[in-house]
N, C-alpha and C positions, 0 to 999 in steps of 0.2 A: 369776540363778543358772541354769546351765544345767543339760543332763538330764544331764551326768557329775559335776555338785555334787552334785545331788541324790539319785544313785545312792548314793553314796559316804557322803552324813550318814546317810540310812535303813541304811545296812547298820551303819553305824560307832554308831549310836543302839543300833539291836536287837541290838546284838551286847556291848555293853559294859550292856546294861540304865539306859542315864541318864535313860531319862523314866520311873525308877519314881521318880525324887527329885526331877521337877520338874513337881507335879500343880498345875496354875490351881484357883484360887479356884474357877471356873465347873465343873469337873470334880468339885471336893469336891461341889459343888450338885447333879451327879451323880448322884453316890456313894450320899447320903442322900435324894434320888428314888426312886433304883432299891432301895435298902432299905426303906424306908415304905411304895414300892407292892406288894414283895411281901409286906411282912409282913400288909397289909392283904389279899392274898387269902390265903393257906394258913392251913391249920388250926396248930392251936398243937400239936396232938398229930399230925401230919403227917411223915413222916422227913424233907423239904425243911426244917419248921421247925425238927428237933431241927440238921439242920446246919451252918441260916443262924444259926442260936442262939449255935455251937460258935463260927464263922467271925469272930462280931460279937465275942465274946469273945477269940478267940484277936487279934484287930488293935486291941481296947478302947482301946489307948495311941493309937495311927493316930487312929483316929475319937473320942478325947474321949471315952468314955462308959464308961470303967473302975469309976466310981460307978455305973453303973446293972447292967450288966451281967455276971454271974457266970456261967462255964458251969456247965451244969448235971451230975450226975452219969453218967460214962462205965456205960453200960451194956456188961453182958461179954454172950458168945454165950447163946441162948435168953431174955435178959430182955426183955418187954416193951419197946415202944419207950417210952423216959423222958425226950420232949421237955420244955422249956421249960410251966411251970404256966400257965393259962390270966392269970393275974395277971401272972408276967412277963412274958410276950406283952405284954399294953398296956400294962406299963411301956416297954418296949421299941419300940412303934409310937409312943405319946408322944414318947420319947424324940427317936427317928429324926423324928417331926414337926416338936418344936423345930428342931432343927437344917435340917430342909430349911426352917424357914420364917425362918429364920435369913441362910439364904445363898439366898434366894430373887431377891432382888436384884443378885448376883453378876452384873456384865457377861459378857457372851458373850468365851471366850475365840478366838485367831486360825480356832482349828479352825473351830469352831464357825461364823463367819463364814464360812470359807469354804465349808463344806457347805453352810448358807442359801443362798448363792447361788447352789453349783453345784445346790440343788433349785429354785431359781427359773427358772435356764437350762432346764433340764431337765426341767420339769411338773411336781416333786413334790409329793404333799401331804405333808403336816403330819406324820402319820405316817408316811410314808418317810423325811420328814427325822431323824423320831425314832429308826427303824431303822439309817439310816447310821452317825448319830452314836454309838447305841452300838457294832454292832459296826465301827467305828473305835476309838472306845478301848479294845474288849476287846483288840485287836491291840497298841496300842500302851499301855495304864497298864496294867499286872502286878494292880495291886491288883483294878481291874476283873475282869480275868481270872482271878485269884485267886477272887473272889468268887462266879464266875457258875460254873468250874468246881467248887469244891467243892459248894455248895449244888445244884448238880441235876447232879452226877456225869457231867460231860459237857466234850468236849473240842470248844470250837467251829472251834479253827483244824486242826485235822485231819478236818474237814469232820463234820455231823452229822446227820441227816432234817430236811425240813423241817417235818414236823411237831413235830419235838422241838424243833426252835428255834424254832416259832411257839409252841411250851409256856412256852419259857423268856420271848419277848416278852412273852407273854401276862400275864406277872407281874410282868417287870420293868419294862414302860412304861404298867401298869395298861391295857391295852387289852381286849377280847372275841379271844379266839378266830377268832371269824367276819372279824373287822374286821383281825386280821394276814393272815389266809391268805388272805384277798382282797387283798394286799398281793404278794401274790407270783402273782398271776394272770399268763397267758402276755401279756397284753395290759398289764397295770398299767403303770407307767412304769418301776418299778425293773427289773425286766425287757428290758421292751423298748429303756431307754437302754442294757443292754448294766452296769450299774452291781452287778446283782448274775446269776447265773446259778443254775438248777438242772439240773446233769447227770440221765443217765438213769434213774441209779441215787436219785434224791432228794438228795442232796446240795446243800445251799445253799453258795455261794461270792460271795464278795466281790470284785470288782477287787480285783490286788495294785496299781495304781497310788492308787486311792485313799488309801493310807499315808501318801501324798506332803501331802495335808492337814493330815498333824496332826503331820509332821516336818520342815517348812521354819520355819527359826526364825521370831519376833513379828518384825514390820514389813516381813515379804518381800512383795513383790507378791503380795495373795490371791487374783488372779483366776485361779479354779479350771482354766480350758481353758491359758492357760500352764503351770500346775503339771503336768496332768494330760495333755497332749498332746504340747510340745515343739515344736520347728520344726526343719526338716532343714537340714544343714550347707551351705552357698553350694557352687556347682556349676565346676569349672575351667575348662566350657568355654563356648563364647560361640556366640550366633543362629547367626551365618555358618558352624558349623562342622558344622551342618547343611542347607549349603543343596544338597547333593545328594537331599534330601528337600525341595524347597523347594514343594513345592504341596500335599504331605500336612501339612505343616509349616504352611504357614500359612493352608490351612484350618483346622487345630484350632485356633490361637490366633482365629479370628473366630468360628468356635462358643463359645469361651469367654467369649470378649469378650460375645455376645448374652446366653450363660448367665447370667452375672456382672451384664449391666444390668438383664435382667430377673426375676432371680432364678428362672429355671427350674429344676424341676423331673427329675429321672432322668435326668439328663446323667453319661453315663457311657463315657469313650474308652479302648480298649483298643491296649496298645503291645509288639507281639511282636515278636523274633527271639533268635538265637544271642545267649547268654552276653558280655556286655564289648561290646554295639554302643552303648550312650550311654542306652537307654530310661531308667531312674532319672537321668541326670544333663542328658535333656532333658527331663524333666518339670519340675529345678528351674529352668534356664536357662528354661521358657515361663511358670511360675509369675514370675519374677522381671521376665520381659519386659512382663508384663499389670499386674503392682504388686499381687500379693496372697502371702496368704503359704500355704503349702505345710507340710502336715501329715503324715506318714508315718507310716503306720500301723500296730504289730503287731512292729516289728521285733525287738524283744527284750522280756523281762519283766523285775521289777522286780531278780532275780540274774541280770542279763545270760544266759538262758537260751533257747534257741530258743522262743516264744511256740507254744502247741496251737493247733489250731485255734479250741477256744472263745474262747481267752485274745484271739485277734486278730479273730474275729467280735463280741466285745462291746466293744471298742476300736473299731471301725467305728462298729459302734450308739452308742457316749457322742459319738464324733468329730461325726457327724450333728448328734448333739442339741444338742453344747455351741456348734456354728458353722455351724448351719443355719441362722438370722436373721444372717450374717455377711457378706458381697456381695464379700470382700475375699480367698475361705477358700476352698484346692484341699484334697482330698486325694489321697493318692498310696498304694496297696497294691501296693507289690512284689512278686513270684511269687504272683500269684491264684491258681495252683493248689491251693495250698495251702487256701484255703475253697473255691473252685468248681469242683474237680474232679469229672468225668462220673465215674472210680472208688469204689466203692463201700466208706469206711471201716468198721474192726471195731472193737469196743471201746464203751470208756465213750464215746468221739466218734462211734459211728456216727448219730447226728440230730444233729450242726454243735450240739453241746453243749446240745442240748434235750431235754428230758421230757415229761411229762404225756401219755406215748402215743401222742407226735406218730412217723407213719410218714413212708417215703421220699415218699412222693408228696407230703404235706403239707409237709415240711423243703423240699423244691425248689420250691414254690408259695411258701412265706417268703420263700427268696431270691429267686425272679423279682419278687415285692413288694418286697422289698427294695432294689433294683436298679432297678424302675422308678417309686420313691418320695425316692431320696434325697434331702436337699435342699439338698446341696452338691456341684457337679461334681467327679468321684471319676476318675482317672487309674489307671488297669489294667494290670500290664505280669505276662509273661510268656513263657519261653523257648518253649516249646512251646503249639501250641492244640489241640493232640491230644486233650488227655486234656480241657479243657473239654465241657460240655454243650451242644450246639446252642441250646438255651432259655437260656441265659445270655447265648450269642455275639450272637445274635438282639436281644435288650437293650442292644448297644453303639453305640451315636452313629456312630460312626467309628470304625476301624480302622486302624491303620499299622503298618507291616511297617520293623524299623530292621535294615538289614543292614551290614558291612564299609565305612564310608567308602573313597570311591575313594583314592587316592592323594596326588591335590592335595588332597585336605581333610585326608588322615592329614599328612600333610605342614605344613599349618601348624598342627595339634595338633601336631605336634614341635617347630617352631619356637617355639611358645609356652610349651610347656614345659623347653624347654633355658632361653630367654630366662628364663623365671620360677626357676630353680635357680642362675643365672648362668654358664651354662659355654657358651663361645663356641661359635659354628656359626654357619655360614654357612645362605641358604636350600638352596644346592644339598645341602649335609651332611643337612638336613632333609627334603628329596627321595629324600635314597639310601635315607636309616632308611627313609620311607614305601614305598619301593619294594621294597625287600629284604626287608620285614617285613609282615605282614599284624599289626601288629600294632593292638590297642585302645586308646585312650583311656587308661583305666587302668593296663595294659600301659607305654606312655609315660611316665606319672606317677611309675609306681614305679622306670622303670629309672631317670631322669633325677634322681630325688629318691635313689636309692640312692648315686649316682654323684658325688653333693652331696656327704653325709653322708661318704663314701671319699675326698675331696678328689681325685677324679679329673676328667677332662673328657671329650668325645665317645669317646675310645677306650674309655673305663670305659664310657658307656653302651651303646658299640656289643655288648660283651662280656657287659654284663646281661639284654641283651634277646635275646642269642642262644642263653644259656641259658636265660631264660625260654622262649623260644622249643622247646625240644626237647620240654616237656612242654605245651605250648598250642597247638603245630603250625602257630605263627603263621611262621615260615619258609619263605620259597618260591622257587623257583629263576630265576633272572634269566628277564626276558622277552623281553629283546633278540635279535636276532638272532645267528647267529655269528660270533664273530670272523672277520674274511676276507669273510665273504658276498656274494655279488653275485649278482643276479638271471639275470645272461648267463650263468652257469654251469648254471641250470637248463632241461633237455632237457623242452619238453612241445610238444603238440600246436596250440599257439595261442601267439604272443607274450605271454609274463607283463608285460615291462617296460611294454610299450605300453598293457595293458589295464587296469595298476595308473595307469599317467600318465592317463589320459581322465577314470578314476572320483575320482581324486585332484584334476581337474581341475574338474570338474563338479561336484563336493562333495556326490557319493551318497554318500547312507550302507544306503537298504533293495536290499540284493541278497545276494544268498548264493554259496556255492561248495563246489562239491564237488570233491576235490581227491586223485585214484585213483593209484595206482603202488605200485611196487616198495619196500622201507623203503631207507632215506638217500635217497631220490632229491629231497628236499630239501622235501616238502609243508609242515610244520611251520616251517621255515625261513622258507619264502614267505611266510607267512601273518603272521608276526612282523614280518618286513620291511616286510608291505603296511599293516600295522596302524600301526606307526610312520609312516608315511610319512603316513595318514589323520589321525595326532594321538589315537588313543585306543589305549586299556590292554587288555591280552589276556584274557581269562579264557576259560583250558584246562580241559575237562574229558576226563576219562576214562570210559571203559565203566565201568570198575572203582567210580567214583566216583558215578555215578548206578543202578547196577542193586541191587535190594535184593532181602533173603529173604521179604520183608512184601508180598503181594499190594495192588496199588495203591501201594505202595512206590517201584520205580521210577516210575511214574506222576508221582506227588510232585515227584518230586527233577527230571525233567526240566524239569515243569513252572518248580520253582524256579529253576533254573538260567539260563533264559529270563527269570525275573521278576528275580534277580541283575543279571543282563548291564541288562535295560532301566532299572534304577536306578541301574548305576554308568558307564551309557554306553557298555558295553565290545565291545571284538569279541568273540564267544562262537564257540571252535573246542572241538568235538567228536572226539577223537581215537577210532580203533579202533571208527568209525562203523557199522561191516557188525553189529558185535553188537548196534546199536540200532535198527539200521533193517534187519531181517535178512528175507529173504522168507516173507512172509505164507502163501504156497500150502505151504510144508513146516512150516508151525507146527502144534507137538501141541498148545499150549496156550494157555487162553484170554488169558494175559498175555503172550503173545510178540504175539498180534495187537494188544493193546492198547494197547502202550508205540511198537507203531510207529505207530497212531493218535495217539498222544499226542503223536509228536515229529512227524508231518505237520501236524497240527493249528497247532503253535507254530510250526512252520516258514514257514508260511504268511502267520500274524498278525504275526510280528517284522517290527520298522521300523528295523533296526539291522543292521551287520556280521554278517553269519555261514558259516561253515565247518565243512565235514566236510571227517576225512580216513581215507579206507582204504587198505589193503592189498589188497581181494579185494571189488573193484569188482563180481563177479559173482554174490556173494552180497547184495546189497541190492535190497529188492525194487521190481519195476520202476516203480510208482508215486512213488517216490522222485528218481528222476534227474529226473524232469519237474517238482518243484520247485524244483529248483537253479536259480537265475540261468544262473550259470557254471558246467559240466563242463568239466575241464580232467586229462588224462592227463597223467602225468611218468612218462618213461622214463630208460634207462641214458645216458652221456653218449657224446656224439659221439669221434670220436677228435681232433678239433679241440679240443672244450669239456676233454678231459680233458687236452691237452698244455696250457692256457691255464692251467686249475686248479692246476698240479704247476709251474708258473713262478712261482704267485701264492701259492701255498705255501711255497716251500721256494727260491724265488729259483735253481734251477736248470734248466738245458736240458736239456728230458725226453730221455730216451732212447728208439730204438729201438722196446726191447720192451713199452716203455708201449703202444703200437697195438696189441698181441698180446691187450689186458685187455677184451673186448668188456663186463663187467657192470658196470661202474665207474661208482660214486655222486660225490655232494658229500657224504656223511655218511662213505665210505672215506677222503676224502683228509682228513676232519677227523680222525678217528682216529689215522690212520697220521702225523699232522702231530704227535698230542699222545704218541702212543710214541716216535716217533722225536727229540721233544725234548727226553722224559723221560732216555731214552740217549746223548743227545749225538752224535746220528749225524744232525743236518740237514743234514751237508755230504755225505752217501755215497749218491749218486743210485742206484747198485745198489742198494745195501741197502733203500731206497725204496720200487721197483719190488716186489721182492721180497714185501713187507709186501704193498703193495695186489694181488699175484696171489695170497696167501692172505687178503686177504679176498675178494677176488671166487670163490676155490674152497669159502669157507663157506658160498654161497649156496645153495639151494634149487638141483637140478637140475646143477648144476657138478660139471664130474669134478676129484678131486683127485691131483695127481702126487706118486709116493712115490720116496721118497728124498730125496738132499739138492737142492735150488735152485742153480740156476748159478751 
């Protein structure tokens, strides 16, 4: 039975009330315990006796004992209290005697089995076993509930003191006082498996998974860690499709491997990046690869509810304890933040759902114990490691950083998922989605399984992923070079062609370029062309994209960007470079000298493709150029390069006044190429000209002619 069977009976049980009409033999055995022991302590002249008196009377037909017991007279306001005679009393403890020794032999019903065991997993003694069991059937037999509510005027599921409920134990399991509330010490085991909790406020709470006990029908598998744990749903994707991580990768599976033979101790790997990169779904793919099973922790509660923090801290704590002697047994806590965040919560969760006094400093001494005690390797994952605590981070085995699959790896996740939904494609079709789309994993899934469901094919997907896209920014603009491009067109101070064929030839990859001119003069172009030619993938950043309002911020981001590229093999070009690397000697402030430290720093240690490119070569400061490989100036084009261009454009013989155009780009003639196709004027060579001498008069410093163009 799985955890949405099981969902579904609990809620469908408590909601139509069926297990008040189907109490086990072993529960009536119960019933008549838990009556005889309290009648046995309270006074007979007691208000608890006058209304266990009332209670036994008013269910008489229920419990058999209609002969024996009469309630006794309703007293009105101001009367004395007019319990039960001290004669009825011991007819009544008799009574209740017989009968509990009556069904004193009652087998243990399924419940009941399965709590004995889950307290034998678990260290309980004898008396926790006792505590579970009843408050489980206070929750799930009415009559129980019934019983315990009225006679000591107390609502135990709407939470109670713990001393009021070790009042109520304290009569209802015939126990001492001393001997329950030493039951609920911070260290006891009920506790500390996470099986019961007391908030700040004294409040005793139960697991809501433990329901799950006493509401899977007779002959379900009893073993308590299936009922109570569950196992996570098989994962879409496979080893290989991470093997652009492939040494972070498979170092954790040989950590695991040692953890797992040798039954270590605080084995604990954390796995961050952005939102939709694979972390949960390669946790299940290395659990599955090693042959153990994979437990996930906290995700929801027993009304499919986002879990508190408590709710998923004691879910940890029973997880440990139920599959800590297991060799076979991962877990897995999705967004850690949510218990081990450095943020300091308010409320009843500000001590991580603890009492008894316990301060901040104590609570994060727990969890660093915690953390370096567990006794099942526990898998970490989270978006951000921001808001974690240094002393936590510190605690982690290893660390992996899952970012954006390059290309070819998104690529055959799309092939496998189109394949898996049935809808043809080719690999190149599978190429394009990867290329066109930064999109995830999941992302994929859902377009391709939408696309299913609409009896569409690749064009349906192509269309679901590009609206998915608008709101997940997974859409990005071709990297290729442009249409037309050719390297002879580009005007610099060193032969391009020549210098891309040697490095192409030679199969460098650690060099850099800094790449200064005028805008369209074609740097960005270059860089694209060079990069194809090399066999690897762009990744452009922007000024815009790395500088933040958050000191150390940009810092961050460059840093990242660099760690990006070195993961996904990529060329990393820097666009609108002078604002990153901007002169040191005119900075006001201490993060302008810092971020240029930062990006010299990285500039230095990459082993990989890299480029800047500016506009205003004169403002970067001069420390700067002396890191570049390659300095490489582009200017305006020749009057040759531009007759060549306006042939290869537009299949006509330039004219004339094209010479006259001294500031003429390859970014003017791409322009003027997509106006004038838009207009349907690729045949009118004047009209041409024309266009590209107002762009070269919207340049910087160019005088403009008024009136009409010849």
């Amino acid at each position: 039975m799985g955890d949405r069977e099981l969902d579904a009976l609990f809620k469908e049980e408590r909601s139509l009330g069926m297990l008040a009409h189907s109490s086990t033999r072993y529960e009536q055995r119960l019933i008549f315990c838990y009556l005889a022991n309290t009648v046995s302590r309270l006074r007979h002249t007691s208000k608890e006796a006058e209304k266990l008196f009332e209670w036994v009377a008013d269910n008489a037909d229920v419990l058999n004992l209609g002969e024996i017991v009469q309630p006794p007279r309703r007293r009105s306001s101001g009367d004395r209290n007019m319990g039960p005679s001290k004669q009825k009393w011991q007819t009544l403890f008799q009574a209740l005697q017989d009968k509990n020794s009556k069904t004193k032999n009652a087998p243990e019903d399924t419940t009941a089995q399965r709590i004995r065991r889950l307290g034998k997993t678990t260290g309980l003694a004898s008396t926790d076993v006792e505590i579970l069991n009843f408050m489980i059937r206070y929750e799930t037999q009415p009559i129980i509930e019934s019983m315990t509510e009225q006679v000591f005027d107390v609502s135990i599921r709407h939470g109670s003191k713990l001393n009021m409920k070790g009042h109520i134990l304290h009569y209802l399991l015939n126990k001492s006082i001393h001997t329950i509330l030493n039951r609920f010490k911070p260290d006891a085991p009920l506790l500390r498996s996470g099986l019961i909790s007391i908030n700040c406020d004294g409040d005793l709470k139960i697991m809501d998974r433990l329901y799950r006990l006493a509401i899977v029908p007779d002959g379900a598998n009893i073993d308590p860690t299936r009922l109570l744990l569950g196992a996570t749903t098989p994962s879409e994707l496979d080893w290989s499709d991470f093997d652009h991580l492939a040494q972070d990768r498979d170092h954790i599976e040989g950590l695991l491997k040692g953890a797992i033979r040798s039954s270590a101790s605080g084995v604990n790997i954390l796995l961050y990046g952005p939102p939709g990169t694979g972390k949960t779904e390669f946790c299940k793919v290395l659990a599955n690869r090693l042959g153990a099973m994979i437990h996930s922790i906290g995700e929801s509660d027993e009304d499919k509810k986002e879990p508190n923090r408590r709710e998923r801290l004691n879910e940890l704590k029973l997880a440990q304890c139920l599959v800590g002697h297991d060799r076979k047994s991962i877990l897995l806590f999705d967004e850690m933040d949510d218990l081990l965040s450095d943020s300091r919560p308010s409320g009843p969760d500000f001590l991580f759902g603890f009492s008894h006094g316990y301060r901040h400093g104590e609570s994060k001494v727990f969890m660093n114990r915690l953390l370096e005690r567990n006794a099942v390797p526990t898998l970490w994952t989270t978006n951000l490691t921001d808001e974690i605590a240094p002393s936590i981070l510190r605690r982690m085995m290893f660390a992996m950083e899952l970012r954006m699959p390059p290309p070819k790896v998104r690529a055959g996740i799309w092939a496998r998922q189109l394949s898996r939904h049935g809808i043809e494609a080719s690999a190149d079709d599978a190429l394009a989605l990867a290329t066109e789309f930064d999109a995830t994993p999941g992302v994929a899934a859902g377009a391709t399984a939408a696309a299913k469901l609409g009896g569409g094919g690749l064009d349906t997907v192509r269309h679901g992923v590009r609206n998915l896209s608008r709101v997940l920014s997974c859409e990005k603009p071709s990297q290729k070079p442009p249409d037309r491009f050719d390297p002879t067109f580009i005007r610099a101070d060193q032969d391009l062609v020549r210098l891309a064929d040697r490095l192409v030839k030679k199969d460098e990859r650690r060099f850099s370029l800094c790449l200064q001119g005028p805008p369209g003069t074609g740097k960005s172009a270059f860089v694209r062309h060079f990069a194809e030619r090399l066999g690897l993938e762009i990744m452009q950043k922007r000024a815009s994209d790395l500088l933040s309002m958050w000191v150390g911020g940009t810092e961050k981001n460059i840093a990242g960007a660099f760690a990006e590229a070195r993961s996904q093999e990529a060329f990393l070009v820097f666009d609108e470079a002078d604002s990153l690397l901007a002169d040191r000697r005119t900075a006001q402030r201490g993060w302008e000298i810092s971020q240029v430290n930062e990006m010299l720093t990285w500039m230095e240690s990459h082993r990989l493709p890299f480029a800047c490119t500016t506009n205003f070569v004169e403002k970067l400061d001069p420390a700067t150029l002396r890191r570049f490989t390659f300095k490489v100036k582009l200017g305006y084009l020749t009057t040759e390069q531009a007759s060549a261009m306006f042939r290869a454009y537009f299949n006509l013989t330039p004219p004339k006044a094209l010479a006259a155009l001294p500031v003429l780009t390859p970014g003017d003639f791409a322009v003027v190429r997509r106006a004038t196709e838009a207009l349907g004027l690729l045949h009118d060579a004047r009209f041409i000209v024309n266009m590209l001498r107002t762009e070269c008069e919207a340049k910087p410093g160019q005088t403009k002619k008024s009136g009409f163009l010849p």
